[in-house]
C-alpha positions in Angstrom: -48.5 143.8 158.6 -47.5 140.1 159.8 -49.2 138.6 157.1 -46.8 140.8 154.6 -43.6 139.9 157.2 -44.7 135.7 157.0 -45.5 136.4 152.9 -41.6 137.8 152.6 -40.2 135.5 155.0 -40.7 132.6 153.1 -39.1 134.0 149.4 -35.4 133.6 148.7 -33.5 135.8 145.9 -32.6 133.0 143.2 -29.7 133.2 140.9 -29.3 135.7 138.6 -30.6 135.5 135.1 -28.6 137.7 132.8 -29.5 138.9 129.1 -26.9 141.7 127.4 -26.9 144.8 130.2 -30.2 143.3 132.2 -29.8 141.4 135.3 -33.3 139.7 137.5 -33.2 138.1 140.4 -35.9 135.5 140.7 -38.0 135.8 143.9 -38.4 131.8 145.1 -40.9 130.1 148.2 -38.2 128.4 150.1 -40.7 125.8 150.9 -43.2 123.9 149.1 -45.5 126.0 146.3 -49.0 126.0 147.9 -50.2 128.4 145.1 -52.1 126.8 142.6 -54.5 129.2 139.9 -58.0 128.6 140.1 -58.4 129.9 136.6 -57.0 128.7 133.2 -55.1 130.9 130.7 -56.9 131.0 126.9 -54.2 129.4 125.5 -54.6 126.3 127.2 -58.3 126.4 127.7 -58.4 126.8 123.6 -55.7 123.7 123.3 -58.0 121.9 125.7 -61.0 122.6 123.6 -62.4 124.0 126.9 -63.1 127.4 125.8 -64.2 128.2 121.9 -63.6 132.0 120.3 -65.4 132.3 117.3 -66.7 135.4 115.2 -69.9 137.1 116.7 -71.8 135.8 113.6 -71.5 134.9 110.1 -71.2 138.5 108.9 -68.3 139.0 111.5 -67.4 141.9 113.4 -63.9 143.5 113.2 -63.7 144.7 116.6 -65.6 142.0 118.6 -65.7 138.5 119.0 -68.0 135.9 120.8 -66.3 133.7 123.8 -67.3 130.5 125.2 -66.3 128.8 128.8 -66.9 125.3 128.8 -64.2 124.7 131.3 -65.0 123.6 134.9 -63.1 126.9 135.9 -62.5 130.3 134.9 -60.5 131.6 131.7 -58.1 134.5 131.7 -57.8 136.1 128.6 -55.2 138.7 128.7 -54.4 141.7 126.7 -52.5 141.4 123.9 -53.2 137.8 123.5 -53.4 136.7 119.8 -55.8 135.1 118.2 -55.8 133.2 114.7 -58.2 131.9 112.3 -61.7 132.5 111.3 -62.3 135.6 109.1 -59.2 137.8 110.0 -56.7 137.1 112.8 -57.0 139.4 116.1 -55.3 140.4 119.2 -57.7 141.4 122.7 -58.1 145.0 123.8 -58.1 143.9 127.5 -57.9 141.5 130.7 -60.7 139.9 131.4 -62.1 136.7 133.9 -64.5 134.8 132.0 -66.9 133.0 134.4 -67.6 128.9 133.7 -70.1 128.4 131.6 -70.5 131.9 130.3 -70.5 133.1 126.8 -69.5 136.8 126.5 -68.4 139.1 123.3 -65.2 140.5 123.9 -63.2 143.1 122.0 -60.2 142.8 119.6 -58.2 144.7 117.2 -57.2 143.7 114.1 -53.6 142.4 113.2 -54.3 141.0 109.9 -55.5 143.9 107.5 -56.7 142.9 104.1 -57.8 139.6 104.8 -61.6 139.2 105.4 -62.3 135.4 104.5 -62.8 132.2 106.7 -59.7 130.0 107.6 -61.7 128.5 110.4 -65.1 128.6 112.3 -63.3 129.0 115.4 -60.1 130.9 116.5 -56.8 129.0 118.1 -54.4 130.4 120.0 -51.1 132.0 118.6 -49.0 131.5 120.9 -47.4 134.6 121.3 -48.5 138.3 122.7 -48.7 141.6 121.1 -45.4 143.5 122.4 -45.5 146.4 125.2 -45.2 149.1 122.7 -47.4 147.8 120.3 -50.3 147.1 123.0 -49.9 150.8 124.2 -50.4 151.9 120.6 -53.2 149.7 120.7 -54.9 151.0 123.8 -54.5 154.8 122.4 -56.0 154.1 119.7 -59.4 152.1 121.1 -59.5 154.8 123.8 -59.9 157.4 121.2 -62.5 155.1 119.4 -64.6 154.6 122.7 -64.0 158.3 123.5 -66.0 159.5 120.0 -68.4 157.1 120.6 -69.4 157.9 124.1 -69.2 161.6 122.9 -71.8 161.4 120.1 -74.5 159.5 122.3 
């Protein structure tokens, strides 16, 4: 419990940020930021060329993809993140910590239907996330994919 009190006792309520009938109140350290991640996010490990995302093989794969971590730390890819490029642009199905120096195939849906050629050999970042509702969507529909295949093996 007196690690939560000495956690608390530190924040501050900042000022209020408004936007049309919604109102936060930032929660601040009143002293200096300590915190620092010990992972990267894909966005910046892809601008960094410390992680590469590429199709799983020349054929491609619509609903997987091959990641790379050639950073000296972790990469956070989180869901919803988009991806652009190679044979069809896509967006990931889930959160996950890639270790360094690990290469793992990762799941993704498509946002880009109708287009199946190259742009690139590898993806880049879009720079933007797939929104709330559209994620949940998303997530219905690959749970329902997973659930028919588990069901049929």
């Amino acid at each position: 419990m007196k690690l939560i009190q000495d956690a608390f006792a530190g924040i501050v309520i900042g000022s209020p940020q408004a936007y049309r009938n919604l109102v936060l109140f930032p929660l601040l350290e009143s002293g200096p930021c300590h915190a620092v991640a010990d992972y990267l996010l894909l966005d910046e490990a892809l601008e960094k060329d410390l992680a590469r995302v590429t199709e799983i093989s020349q054929a491609g794969s619509v609903p997987e993809l091959a990641f790379e971590n050639v950073a000296a730390d972790p990469v956070l890819l989180v869901d919803g993140d988009e991806l652009v490029g190679a044979k069809q642009n896509r967006v990931l199905n889930l959160s996950i910590l890639v270790g360094v120096g690990q290469k793992v195939s990762i799941p993704v849906s498509c946002v880009e239907a109708g287009r199946w050629t190259w742009r690139s050999e590898r993806f880049a970042a879009a720079k933007r996330m797939m929104f709330a509702k559209a994620r949940a969507k998303k997530m219905v529909r690959v749970d329902r994919k997973s659930t028919r295949l588990n069901s049929s093996h």
